[in-house]
C-alpha positions as CSV (number, residue, x, y, z in Angstrom):
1,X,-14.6,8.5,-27.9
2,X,-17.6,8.1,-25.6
3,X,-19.9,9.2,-27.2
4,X,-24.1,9.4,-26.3
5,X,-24.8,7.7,-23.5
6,X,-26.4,4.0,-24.2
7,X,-29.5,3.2,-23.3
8,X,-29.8,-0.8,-21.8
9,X,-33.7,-0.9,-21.3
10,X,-34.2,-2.3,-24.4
11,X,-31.8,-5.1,-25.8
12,X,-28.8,-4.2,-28.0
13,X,-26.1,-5.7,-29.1
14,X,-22.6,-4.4,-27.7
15,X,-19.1,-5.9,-28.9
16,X,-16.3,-5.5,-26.4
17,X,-12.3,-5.2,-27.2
18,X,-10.2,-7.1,-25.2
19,X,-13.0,-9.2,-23.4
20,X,-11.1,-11.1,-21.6
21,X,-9.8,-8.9,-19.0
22,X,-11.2,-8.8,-15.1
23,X,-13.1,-5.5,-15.7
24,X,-14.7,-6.2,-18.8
25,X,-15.1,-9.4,-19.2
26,X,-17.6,-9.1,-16.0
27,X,-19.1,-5.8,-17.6
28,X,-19.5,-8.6,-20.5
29,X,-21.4,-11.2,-17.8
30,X,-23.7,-8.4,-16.7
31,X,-24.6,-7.8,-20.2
32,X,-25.2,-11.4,-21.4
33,X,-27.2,-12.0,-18.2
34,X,-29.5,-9.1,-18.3
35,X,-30.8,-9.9,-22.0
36,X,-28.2,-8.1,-24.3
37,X,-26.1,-9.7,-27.2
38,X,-22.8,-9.7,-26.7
39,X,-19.7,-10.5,-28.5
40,X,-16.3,-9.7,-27.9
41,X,-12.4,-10.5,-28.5
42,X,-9.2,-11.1,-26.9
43,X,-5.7,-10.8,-27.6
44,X,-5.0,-14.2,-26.1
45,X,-7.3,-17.5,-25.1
46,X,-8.2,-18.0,-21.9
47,X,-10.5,-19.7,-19.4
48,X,-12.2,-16.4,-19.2
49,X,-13.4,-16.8,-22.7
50,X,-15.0,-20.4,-22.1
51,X,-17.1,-19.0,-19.6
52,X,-18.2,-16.3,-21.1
53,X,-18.8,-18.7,-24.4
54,X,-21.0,-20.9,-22.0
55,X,-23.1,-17.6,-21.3
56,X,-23.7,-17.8,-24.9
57,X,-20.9,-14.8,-25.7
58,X,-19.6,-15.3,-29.5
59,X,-15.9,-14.7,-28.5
60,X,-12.9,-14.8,-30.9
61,X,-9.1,-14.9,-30.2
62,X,-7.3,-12.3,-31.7
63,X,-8.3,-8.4,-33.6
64,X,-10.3,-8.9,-36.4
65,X,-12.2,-5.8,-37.6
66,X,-14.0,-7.2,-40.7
67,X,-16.1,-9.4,-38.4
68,X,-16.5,-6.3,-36.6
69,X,-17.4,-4.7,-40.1
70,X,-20.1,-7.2,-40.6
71,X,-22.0,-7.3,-37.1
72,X,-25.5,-6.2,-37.7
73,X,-27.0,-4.7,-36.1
74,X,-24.5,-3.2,-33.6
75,X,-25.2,-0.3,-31.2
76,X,-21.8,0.4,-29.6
77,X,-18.6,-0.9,-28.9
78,X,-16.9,-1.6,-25.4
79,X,-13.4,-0.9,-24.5
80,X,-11.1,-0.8,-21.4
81,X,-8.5,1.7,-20.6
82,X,-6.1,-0.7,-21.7
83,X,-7.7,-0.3,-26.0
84,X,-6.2,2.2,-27.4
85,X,-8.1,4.4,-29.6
86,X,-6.0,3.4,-32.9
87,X,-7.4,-0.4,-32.2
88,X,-8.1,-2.2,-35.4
89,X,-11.5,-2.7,-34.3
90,X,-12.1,0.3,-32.6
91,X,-11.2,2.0,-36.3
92,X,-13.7,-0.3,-37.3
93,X,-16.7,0.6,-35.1
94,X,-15.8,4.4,-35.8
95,X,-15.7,3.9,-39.8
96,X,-19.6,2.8,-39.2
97,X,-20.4,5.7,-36.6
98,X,-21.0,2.8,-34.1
99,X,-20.4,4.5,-30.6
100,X,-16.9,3.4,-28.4
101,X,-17.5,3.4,-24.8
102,X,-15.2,2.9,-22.3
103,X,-16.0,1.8,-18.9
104,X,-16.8,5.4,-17.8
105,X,-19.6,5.1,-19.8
106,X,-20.8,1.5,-19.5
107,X,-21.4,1.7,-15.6
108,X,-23.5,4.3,-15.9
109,X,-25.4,2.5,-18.5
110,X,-25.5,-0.8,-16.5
111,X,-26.3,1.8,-13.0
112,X,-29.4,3.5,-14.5
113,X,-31.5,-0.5,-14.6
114,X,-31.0,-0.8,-10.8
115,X,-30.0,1.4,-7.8
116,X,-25.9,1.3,-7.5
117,X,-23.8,0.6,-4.6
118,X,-20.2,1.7,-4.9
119,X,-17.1,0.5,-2.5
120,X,-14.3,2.5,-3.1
121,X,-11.0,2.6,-1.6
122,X,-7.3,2.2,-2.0
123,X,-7.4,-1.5,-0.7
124,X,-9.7,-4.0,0.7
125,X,-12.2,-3.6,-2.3
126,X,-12.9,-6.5,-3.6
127,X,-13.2,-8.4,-0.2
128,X,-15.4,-5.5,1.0
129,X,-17.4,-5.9,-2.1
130,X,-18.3,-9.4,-1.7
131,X,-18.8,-9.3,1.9
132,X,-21.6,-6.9,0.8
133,X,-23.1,-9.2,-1.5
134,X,-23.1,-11.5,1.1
135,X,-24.9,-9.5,4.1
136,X,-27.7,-8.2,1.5
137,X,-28.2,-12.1,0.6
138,X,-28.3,-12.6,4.3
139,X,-30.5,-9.7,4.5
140,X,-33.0,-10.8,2.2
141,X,-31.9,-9.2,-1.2
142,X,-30.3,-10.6,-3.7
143,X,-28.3,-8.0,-6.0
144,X,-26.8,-7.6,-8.8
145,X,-22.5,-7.5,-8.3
146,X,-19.6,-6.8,-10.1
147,X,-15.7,-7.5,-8.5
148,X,-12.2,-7.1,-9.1
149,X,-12.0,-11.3,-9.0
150,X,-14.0,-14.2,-8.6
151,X,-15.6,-14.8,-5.3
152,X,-15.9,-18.3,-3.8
153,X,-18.9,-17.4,-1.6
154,X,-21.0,-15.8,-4.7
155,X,-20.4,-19.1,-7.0
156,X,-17.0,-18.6,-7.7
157,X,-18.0,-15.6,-10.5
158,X,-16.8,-12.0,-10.0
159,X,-19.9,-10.8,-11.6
160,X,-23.2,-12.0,-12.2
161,X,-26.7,-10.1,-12.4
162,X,-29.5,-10.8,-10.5
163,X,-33.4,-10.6,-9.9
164,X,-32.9,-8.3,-6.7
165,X,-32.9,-4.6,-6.1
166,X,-29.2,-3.0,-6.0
167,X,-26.7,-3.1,-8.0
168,X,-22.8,-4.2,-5.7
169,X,-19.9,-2.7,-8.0
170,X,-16.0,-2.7,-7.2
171,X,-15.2,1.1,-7.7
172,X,-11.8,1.5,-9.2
173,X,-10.1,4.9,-8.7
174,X,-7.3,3.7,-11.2
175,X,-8.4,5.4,-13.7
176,X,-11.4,7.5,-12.2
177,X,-13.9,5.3,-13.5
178,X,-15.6,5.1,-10.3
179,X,-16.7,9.0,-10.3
180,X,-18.5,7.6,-13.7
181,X,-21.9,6.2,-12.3
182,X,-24.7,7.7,-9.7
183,X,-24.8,6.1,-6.5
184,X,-27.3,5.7,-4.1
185,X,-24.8,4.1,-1.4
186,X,-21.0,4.1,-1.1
187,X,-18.2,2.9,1.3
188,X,-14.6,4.4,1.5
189,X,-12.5,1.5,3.2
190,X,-9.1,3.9,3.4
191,X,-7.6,6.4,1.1
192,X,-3.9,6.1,0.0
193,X,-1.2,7.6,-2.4
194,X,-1.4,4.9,-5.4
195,X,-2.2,5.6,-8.7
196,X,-0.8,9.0,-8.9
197,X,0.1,8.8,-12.4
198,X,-3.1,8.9,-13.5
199,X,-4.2,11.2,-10.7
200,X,-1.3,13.8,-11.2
201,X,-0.9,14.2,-7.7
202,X,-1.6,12.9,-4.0
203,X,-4.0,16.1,-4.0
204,X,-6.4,15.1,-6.3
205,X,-6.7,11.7,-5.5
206,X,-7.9,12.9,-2.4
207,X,-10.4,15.3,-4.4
208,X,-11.2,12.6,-6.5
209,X,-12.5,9.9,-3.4
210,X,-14.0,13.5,-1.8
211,X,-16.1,14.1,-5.1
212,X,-16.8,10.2,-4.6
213,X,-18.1,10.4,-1.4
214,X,-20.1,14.1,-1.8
215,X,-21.6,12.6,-4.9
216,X,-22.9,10.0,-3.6
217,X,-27.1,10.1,-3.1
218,X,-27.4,8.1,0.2
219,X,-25.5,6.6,2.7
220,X,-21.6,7.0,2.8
221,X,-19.5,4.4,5.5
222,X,-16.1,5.5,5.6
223,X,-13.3,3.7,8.1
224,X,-12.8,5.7,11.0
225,X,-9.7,4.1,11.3
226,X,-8.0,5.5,8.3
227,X,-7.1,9.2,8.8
228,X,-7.5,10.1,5.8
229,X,-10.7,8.9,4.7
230,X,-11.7,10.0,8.2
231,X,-10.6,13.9,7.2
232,X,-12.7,13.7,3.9
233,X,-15.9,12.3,5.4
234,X,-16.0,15.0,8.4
235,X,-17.4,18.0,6.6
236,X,-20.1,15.5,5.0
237,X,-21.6,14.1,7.1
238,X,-20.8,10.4,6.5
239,X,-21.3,7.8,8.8
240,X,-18.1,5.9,10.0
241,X,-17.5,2.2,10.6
242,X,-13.9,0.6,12.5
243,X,-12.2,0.1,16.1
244,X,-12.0,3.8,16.5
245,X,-13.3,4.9,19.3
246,X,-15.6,7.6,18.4
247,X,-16.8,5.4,15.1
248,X,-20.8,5.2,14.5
249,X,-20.5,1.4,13.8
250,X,-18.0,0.2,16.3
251,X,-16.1,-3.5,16.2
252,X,-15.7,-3.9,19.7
253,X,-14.2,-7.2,21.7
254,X,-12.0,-8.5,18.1
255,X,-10.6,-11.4,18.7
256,X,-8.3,-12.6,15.8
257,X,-7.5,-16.0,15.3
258,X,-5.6,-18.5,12.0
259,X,-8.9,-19.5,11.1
260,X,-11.2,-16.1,11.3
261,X,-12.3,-13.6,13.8
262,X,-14.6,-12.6,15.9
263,X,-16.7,-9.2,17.2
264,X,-19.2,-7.1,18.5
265,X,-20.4,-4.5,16.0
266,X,-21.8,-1.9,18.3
267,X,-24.2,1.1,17.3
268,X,-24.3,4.6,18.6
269,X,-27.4,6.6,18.5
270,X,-26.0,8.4,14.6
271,X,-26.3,5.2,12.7
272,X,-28.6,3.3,11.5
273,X,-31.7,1.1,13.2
274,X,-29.7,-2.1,13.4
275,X,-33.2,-3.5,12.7
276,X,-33.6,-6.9,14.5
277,X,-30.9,-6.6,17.1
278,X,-32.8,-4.8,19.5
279,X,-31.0,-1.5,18.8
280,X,-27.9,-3.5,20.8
281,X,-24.8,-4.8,18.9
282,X,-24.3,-7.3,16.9
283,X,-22.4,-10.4,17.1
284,X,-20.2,-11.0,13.8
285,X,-18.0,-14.7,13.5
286,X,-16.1,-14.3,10.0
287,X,-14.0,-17.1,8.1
288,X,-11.3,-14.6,7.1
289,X,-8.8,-14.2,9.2
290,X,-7.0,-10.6,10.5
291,X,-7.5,-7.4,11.4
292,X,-8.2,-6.1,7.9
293,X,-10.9,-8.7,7.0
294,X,-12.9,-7.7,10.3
295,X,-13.1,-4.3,9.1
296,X,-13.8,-5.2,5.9
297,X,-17.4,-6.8,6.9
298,X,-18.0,-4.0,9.7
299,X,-18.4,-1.7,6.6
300,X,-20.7,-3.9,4.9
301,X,-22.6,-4.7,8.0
302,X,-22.4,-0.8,8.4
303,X,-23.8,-0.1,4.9
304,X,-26.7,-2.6,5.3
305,X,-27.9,-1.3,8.3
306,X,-27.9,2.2,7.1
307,X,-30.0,0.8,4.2
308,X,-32.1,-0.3,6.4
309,X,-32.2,-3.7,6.3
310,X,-31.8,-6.6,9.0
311,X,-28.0,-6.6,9.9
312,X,-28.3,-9.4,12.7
313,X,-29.8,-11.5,9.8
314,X,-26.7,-10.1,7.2
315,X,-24.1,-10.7,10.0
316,X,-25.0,-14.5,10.2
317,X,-24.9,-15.2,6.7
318,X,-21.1,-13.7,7.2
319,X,-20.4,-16.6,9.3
320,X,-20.4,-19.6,6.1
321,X,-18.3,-16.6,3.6
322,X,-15.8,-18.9,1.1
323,X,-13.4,-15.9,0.6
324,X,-12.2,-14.1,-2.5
325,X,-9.0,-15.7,-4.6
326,X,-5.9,-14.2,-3.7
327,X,-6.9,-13.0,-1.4
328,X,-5.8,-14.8,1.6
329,X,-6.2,-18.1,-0.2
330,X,-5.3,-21.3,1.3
331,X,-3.5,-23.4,-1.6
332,X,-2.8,-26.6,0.2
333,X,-0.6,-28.5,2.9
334,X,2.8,-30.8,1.7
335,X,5.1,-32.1,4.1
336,X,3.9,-30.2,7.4
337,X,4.0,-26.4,5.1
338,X,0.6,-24.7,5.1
339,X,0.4,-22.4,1.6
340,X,-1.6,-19.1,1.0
341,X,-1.4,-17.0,-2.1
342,X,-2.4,-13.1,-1.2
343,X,-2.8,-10.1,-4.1
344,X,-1.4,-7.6,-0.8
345,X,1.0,-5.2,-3.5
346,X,1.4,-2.3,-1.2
347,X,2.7,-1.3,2.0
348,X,-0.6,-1.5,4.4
349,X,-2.4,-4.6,2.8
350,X,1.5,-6.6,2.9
351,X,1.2,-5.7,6.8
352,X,-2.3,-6.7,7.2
353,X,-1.8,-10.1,5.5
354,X,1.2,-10.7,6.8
355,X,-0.4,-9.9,10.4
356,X,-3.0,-12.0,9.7
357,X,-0.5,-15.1,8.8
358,X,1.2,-14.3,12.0
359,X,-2.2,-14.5,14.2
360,X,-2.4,-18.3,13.2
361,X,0.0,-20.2,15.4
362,X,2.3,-21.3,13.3
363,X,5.8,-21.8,13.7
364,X,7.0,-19.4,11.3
365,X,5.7,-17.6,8.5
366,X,7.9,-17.7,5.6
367,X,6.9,-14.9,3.0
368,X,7.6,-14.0,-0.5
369,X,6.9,-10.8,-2.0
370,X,7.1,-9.7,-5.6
371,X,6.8,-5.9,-6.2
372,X,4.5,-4.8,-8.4
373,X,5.5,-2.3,-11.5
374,X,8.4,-0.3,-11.9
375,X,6.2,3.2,-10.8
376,X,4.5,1.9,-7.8
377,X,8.0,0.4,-6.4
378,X,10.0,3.7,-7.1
379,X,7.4,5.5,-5.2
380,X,7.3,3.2,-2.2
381,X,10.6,1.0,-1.8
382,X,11.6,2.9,1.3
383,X,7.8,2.4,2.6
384,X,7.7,-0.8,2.1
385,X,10.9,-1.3,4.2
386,X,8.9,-1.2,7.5
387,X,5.6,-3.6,6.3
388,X,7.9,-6.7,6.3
389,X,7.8,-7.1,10.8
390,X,5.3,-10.0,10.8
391,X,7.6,-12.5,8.7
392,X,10.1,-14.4,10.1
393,X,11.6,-15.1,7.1
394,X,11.7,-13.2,4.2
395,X,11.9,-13.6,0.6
396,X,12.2,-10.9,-2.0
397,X,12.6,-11.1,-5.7
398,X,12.1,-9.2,-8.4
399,X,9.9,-6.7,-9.9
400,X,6.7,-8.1,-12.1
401,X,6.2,-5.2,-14.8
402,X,3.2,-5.0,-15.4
403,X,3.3,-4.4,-18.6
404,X,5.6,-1.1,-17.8
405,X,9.1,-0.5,-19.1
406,X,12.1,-0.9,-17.0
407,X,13.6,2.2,-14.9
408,X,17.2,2.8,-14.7
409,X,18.3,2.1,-11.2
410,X,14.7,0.7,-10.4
411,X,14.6,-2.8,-9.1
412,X,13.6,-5.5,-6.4
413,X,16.8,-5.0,-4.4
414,X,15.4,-1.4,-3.5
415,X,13.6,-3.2,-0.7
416,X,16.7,-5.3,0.2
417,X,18.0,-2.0,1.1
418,X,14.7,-0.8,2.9
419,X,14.3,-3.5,4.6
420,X,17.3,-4.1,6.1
421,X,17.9,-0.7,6.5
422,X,15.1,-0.5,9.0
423,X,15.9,-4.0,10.4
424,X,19.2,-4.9,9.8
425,X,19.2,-8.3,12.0
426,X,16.4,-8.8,9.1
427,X,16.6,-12.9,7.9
428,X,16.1,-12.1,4.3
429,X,16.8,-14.1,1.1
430,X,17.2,-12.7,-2.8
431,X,15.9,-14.6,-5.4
432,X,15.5,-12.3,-8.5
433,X,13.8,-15.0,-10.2
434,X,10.6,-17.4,-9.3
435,X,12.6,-20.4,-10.2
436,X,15.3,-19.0,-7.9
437,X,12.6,-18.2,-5.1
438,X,11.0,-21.9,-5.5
439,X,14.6,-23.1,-5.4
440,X,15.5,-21.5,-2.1
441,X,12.2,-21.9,-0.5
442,X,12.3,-26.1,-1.0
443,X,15.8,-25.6,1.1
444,X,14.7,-23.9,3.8
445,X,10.8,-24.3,4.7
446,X,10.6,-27.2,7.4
447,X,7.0,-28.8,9.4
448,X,4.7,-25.9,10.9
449,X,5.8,-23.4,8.8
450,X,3.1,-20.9,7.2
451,X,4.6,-19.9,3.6
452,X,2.9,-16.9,2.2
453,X,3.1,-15.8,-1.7
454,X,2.1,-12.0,-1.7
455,X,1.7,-9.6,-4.4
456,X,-0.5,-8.9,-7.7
457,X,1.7,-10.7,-10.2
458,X,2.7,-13.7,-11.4
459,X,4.4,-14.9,-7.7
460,X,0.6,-16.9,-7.3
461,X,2.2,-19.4,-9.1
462,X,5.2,-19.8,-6.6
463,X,2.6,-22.0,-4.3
464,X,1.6,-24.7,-6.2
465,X,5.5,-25.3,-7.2
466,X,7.0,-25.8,-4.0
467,X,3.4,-27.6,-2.7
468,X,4.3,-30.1,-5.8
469,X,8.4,-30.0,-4.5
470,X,7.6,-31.1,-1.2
471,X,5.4,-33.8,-1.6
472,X,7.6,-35.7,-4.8
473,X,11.1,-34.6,-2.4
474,X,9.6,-35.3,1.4
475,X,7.4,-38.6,1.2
């Protein structure tokens, strides 16, 4: 299905299936923008679509392999994991010998024009990604970057290519894509059992981010913090980055606060020059608030100064950072209740954000979490039983699919049971349903309350309804 490898120094003209989605519809943007033609399809219309229209993208709603027939010329055809290979325009592009390429073969493609710079890890990715982006600007670069979502600080864009040297990618270990494309820089930000279906097994997960890291032509960070990333970047020499003691790039004096936090990135004589600082540490203010976020820019900080570049300069540009949607993102204030909307879908990032809510002061935080698929919450209801401390009241509804099918026994009251099961004095709601949650939550929240939406599916839309509740019910 992947056929020969394509060759992007000259322009060609690639159609992608299923265009619209977050992977490829910014593999799409990096195309367009570095001089190819590109057209593509979706199943459904979208926003997504416009803007890649307005990049000059001929984009269509819906499968239609005789337009597909008729592109000429065409050199190869883009796919997600998602596309299956019996696609009607896949079938299309094959009848004509056109070459289908999924994205294990497109990043490579799109990594052989500039150097690549990989951040891998089970969460924190995408913040990590475009705090990157942003210390390398700071630094006096100006890369190339593709993300999980769109990014506030880069332009509101998850992907966009640039005149610089470096090419910032989101690695995603979903589907072993990010083993795909040679790097000449990589950070681990923590490794974690997810994504074992594909994997087969917690043990080659861990091969697979150990074959990330020992492939990897240049500096590695990995968080010292996370024991095991920490056990795979021993016997290779990688550089480590966190609050660990014993860390190469250590954040020293954090000081967390509701609005950001604050701390001393100190170097030991293993890392890099920390050009500009005076071989000292350097002071870091960042806009995100929690414990997670902090370590989040320590690794790009860390990454930058093993590059070589001017991390005092990089850390300051940290300091004016929008933030990533969903990703701790403020949605408003109604009638006293502050709302944020966070993607945190597994057991360690629901703790972080949650922690992070709790740093700010308020009078309670009120959080409502959605699991996410029917695999990932038979894996980890009793887990995520413990992650739930930081709320003072919590909501929990039902499971957003994902586009799996149901599991007998398999439901959002698994982590009713957790839960309460390790806290039974636990204030807890059930709302199986959104409209149920939004129902509940307009009874209960009252002034000073923080109200927290967390999870990867559809629950984002939970904020904006009570938001609109409170300020038609309480004027």
């Amino acid at each position: 299905m992947d056929g020969p490898s394509l060759d992007l120094s000259v322009p060609r003209h690639i159609h992608i299936v299923a265009i619209g989605g977050a992977g490829m519809s910014g593999i799409a943007t990096l195309l367009a923008q570095s001089g190819h033609i590109v057209t593509g399809s979706d199943a459904v219309d979208s926003p997504t679509l416009a803007r890649l229209a307005d990049l000059g993208v001929a984009v269509w709603v819906g499968h239609d392999p005789d337009r597909v027939a008729a592109l000429d010329p065409l050199d190869a055809v883009g796919i997600s994991s998602a596309v299956g290979d019996d696609d009607p325009e896949v079938l299309a592009a094959l009848r004509r010998g056109v070459p289908v390429l999924r994205r294990t073969a497109l990043l490579p493609a799109l990594a052989a024009r500039e150097p690549l710079l990989s951040v891998a890890g089970t969460h924190g990715k995408t913040t990590t990604t475009s705090l990157l982006v942003a210390a390398l600007r700071g630094a006096g670069e100006d890369p190339s970057f593709l993300t999980g979502a769109p990014v506030a600080a880069l332009g509101g864009v998850s992907a966009a290519w640039r005149r610089g040297r470096h090419l910032v990618l989101e690695a995603d270990e979903s589907d072993g894509s990010f083993l795909s494309a040679p790097r000449v820089g990589a950070i681990v930000t923590n490794v974690e059992p997810d994504h074992l279906e594909f994997w087969g097994g917690w043990d080659e997960l861990r091969s697979g981010f150990r074959q990330f890291l020992s492939g990897t032509d240049g500096p590695r960070v990995v968080c010292a913090d996370d024991p095991v990333a920490a056990d795979l970047a021993a016997p290779l020499g990688a550089v480590t980055y966190g609050t660990a003691e014993g860390a190469d790039h250590r954040v020293a004096d954090l000081v967390l606060g509701a609005d950001g936090s604050r701390f001393t990135l100190v170097g030991t004589a293993r890392a890099g020059r920390y050009s500009g600082s005076g071989g000292g540490g350097v002071s870091v203010e960042l806009p995100l608030p929690g414990r997670h976020n902090a370590l989040d820019a320590a690794a790009a900080l860390a990454l930058v100064d093993e590059l070589g570049l001017d991390v005092t300069a990089a850390a300051a540009a940290l300091a004016d950072f929008g933030g990533v949607a969903r990703r701790f993102e403020r949605k408003g204030t109604a009638a006293g209740v502050t709302v944020v909307d966070d993607y945190a879908h597994l057991p360690t990032e629901v703790r972080a954000a949650l922690a992070a809510g709790a740093s700010g002061g308020y009078e309670r935080v009120v959080a409502v979490f959605q699991p996410h698929r029917y695999s990932r919450t038979q894996a980890l209801w009793e887990e995520f039983g413990a992650c739930f401390g930081d709320a003072d009241l919590l909501v929990l509804t039902d499971i957003y699919p994902a586009g799996e099918e149901p599991r007998p026994g398999v439901t959002g009251r698994l982590l009713v049971d957790s839960t309460l099961a390790a806290d039974p004095g636990r204030s807890l709601l059930w709302a199986p349903t959104l409209d149920d949650v939004v129902e509940q939550l307009v009874d209960v929240l009252a002034p000073g309350d923080l109200l927290m939406t967390v999870g990867a599916g559809d629950v984002t839309t939970v904020g904006p309804r009570v938001l609109e509740r409170l300020t038609q019910e309480r004027r």
